[in-house]
C-alpha positions in Angstrom: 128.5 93.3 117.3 125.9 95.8 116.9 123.0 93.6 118.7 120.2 96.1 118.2 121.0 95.6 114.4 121.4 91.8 114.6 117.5 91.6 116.3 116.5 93.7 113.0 117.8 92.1 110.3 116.7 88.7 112.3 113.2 89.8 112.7 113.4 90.5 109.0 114.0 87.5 107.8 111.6 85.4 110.2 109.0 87.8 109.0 109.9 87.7 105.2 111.1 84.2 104.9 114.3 85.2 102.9 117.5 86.6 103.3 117.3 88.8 99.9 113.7 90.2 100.9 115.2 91.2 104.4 118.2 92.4 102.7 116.6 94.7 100.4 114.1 95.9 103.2 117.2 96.7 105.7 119.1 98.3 102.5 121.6 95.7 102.6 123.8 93.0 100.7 121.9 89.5 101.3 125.8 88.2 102.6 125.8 91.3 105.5 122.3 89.9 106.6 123.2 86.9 107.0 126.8 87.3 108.9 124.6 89.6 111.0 122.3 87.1 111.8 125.3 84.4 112.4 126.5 86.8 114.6 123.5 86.9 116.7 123.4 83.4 116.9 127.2 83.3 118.3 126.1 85.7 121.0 123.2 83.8 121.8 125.1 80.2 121.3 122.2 78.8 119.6 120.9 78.5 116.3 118.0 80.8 115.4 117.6 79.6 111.7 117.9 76.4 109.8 119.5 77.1 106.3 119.5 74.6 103.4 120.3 76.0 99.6 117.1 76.1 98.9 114.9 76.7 102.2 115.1 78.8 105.6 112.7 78.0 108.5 113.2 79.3 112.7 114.1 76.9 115.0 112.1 76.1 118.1 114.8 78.8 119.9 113.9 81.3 116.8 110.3 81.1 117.7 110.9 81.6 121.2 113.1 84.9 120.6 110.9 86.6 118.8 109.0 88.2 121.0 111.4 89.5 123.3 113.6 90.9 120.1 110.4 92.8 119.2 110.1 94.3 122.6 114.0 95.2 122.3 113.9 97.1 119.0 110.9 98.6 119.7 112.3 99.8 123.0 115.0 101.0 121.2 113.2 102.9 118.7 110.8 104.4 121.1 114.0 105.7 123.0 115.5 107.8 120.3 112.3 109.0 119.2 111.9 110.2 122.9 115.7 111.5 122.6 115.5 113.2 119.1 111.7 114.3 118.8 112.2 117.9 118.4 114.2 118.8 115.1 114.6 114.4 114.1 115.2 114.1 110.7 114.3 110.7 108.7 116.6 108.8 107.2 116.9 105.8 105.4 115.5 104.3 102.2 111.1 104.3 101.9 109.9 101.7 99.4 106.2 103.1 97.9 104.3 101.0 95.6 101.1 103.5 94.2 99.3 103.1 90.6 100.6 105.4 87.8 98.6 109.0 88.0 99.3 109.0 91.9 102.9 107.8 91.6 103.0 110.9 89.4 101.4 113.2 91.3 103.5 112.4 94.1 106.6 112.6 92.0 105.9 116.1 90.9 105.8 117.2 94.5 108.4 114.7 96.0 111.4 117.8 96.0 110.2 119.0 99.3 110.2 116.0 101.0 113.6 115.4 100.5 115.1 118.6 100.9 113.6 118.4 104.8 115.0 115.3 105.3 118.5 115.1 103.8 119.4 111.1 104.6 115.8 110.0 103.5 115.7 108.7 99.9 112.6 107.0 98.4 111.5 104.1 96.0 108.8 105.2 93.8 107.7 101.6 92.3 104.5 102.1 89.9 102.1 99.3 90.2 98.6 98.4 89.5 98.3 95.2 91.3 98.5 94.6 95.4 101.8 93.3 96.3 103.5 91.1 98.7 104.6 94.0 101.1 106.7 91.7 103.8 108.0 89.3 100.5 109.2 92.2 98.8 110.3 94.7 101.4 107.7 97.2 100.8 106.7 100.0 103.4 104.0 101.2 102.0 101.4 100.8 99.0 98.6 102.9 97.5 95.6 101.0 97.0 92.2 102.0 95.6 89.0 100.7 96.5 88.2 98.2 99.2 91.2 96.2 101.1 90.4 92.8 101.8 93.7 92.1 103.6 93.0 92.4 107.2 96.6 91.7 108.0 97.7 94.9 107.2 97.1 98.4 108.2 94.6 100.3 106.2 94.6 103.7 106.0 91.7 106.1 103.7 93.7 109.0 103.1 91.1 110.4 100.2 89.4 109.2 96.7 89.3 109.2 93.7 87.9 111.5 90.8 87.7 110.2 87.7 86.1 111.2 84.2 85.0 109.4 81.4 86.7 110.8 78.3 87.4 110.5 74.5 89.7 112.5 72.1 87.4 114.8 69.9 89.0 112.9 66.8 87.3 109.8 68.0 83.9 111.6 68.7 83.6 113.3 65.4 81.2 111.8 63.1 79.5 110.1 66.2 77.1 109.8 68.5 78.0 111.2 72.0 77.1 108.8 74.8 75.2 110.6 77.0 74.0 107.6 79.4 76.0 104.2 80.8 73.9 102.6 78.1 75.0 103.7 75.4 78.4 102.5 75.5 77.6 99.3 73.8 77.8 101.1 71.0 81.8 102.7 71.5 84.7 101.6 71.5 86.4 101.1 74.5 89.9 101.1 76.1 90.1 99.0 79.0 92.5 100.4 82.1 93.1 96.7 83.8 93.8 97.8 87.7 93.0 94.8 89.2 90.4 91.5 88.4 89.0 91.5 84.7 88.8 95.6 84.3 85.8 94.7 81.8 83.2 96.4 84.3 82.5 100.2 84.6 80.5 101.9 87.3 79.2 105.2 86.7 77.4 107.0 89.4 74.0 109.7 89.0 74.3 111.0 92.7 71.8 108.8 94.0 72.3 105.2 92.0 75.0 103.5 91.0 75.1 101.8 86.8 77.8 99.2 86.4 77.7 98.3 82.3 79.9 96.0 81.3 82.2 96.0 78.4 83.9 95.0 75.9 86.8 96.4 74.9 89.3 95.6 71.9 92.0 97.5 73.9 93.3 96.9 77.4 95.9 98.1 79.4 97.2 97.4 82.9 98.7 101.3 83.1 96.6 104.5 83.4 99.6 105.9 81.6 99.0 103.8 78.3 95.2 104.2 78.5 95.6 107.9 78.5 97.9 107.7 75.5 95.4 105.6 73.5 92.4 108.0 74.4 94.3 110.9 73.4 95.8 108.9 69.9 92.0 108.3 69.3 91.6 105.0 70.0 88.3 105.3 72.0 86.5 105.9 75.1 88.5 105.7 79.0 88.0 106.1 82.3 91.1 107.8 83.5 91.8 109.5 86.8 91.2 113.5 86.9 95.0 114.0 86.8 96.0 112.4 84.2 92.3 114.1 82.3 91.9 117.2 83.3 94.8 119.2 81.9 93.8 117.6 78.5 90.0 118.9 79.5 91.1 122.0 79.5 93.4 122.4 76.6 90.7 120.7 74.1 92.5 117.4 73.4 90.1 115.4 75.6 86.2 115.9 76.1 84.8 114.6 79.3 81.8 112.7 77.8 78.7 111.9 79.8 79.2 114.4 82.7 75.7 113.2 84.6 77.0 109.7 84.6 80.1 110.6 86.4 82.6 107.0 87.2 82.2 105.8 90.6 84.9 107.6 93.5 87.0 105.4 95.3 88.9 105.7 98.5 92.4 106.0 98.4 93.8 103.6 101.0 97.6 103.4 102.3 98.0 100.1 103.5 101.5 99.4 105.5 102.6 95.8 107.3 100.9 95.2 110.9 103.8 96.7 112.8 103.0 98.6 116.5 106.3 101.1 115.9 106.5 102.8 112.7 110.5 103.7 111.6 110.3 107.8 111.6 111.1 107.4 107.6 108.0 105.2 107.3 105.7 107.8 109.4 107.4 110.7 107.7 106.9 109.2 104.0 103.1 108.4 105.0 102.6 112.4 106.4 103.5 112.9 103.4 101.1 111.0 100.7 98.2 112.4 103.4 98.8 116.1 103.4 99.8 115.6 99.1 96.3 114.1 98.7 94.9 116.6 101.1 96.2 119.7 98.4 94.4 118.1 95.9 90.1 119.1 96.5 89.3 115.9 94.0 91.4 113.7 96.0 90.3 115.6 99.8 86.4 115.2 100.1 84.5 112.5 99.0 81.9 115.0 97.9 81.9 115.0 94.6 81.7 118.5 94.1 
């Protein structure tokens, strides 16, 4: 028995509650997490878990191991680190959660990143919403704006640019907004991120206007907001890369350029864990140095 690998795919599933969670987050079959697990409990002669069909909860000998399997791994880990620091590679599956324009963004530049690291491979899941990170095996999400989750690791790694925009089909025939109140009289399309998405903050350099809204269209992807802006539909709010190639071509007009939308930070946020896995760290090098390429995303100027 591999023990090393037993204490991980235990402290998995303690932390995660479910076999199928740890199983996906160890890139396993939920059946090999468990025998591995059963196994640990043979070597150990005592039972770690109690297992009904329906329910999982550590016994009082689970609790207690805890702990001490933590300083193992992590011992472990910090060994071959020390071992293999010059010329490591990562390997191993990354699981990123990021809203649309990033996820695309990071996609375009993604190439690199694997051809350094031949046995890494990585999850791109597109998402608007926070999400469960230990429930659903995640290593690391995107997040914009403030993190109330003081559980997990927060990490600013830039903000947001954004522009308010509108096809010129849309704007023909009427009149341009040129302040946050006069958007009453537009039509709106509504980009749902997170909460109600019927609130707009525009900034003038020294105050902030929030307006709100009320659109007849709304979306929970940047991706389909852009579409609509671009079919016509209305006025958006839509992140600078996803906007500015259609800025400059003509087939968007960035409307109200004094009353530019409000920046955000953009936050990694990871599970409260003292030794992150080399594929973790490597992936989250990454997203910082991509961001960094980008001057919209770098400074929180907004210059």
């Amino acid at each position: 028995m591999d023990i090393v690998s037993a204490l991980r795919a235990f402290l998995r599933v303690a932390e995660t509650g479910s076999f199928s969670a740890a199983a996906v987050d160890r890139g396993l079959t939920q059946p090999a997490v468990s025998r591995q697990v059963s196994a640990l409990e043979a070597h150990l002669n005592t039972r770690l878990l109690h297992r009904t069909t329906s329910a999982m909860a550590l016994t009082a000998e689970g609790e207690r191991i805890i702990p001490m399997a933590r300083k193992v791994v992590e011992a472990v880990d910090a060994l071959g680190e020390t071992a293999c620091a010059e010329g490591a590679t990562a390997s191993g599956k990354v699981r990123l959660t990021l809203p649309a324009p990033l996820g695309l963004y990071v996609s375009d530049r993604l190439a690199g990143l694997l051809e350094c690291h031949p046995g890494l491979s990585v999850e791109l899941i597109f998402r608007e919403e926070p999400s469960d990170l230990v429930g659903e095996g995640i290593d690391l999400e995107v997040r914009l704006g403030t993190v109330a989750d003081s559980s997990l690791m927060c990490r600013r790694i830039g903000w947001t640019t954004a522009f308010l925009v509108a096809a010129p089909s849309y704007l023909e025939g009427r009149t341009v907004p040129e302040t946050p109140n006069d958007l009453s009289a537009h039509e709106c399309i509504c980009y749902n991120r997170a909460g109600d998405g019927r609130s707009w903050s525009f900034s003038n350099g020294a105050d902030e206007v929030v307006v709100r809204i009320a659109p007849r269209l709304i979306a929970n992807n940047a991706v389909a907001v852009h579409r609509a802006a671009l079919a016509g539909s209305g006025l958006a709010v839509l992140s600078h890369i996803l906007a500015c190639p259609d800025m400059e071509t003509g087939r968007l007009v960035n409307v109200m350029p004094d009353y530019p939308p409000t920046r955000l930070p953009i936050n990694v946020v990871y599970p409260s864990r003292r030794n992150m896995p080399l594929r973790v760290r490597t992936a989250l090098d990454f997203l910082v140095d991509a961001v960094r390429e980008d001057p919209l995303m770098a400074s929180s100027s907004a210059s």
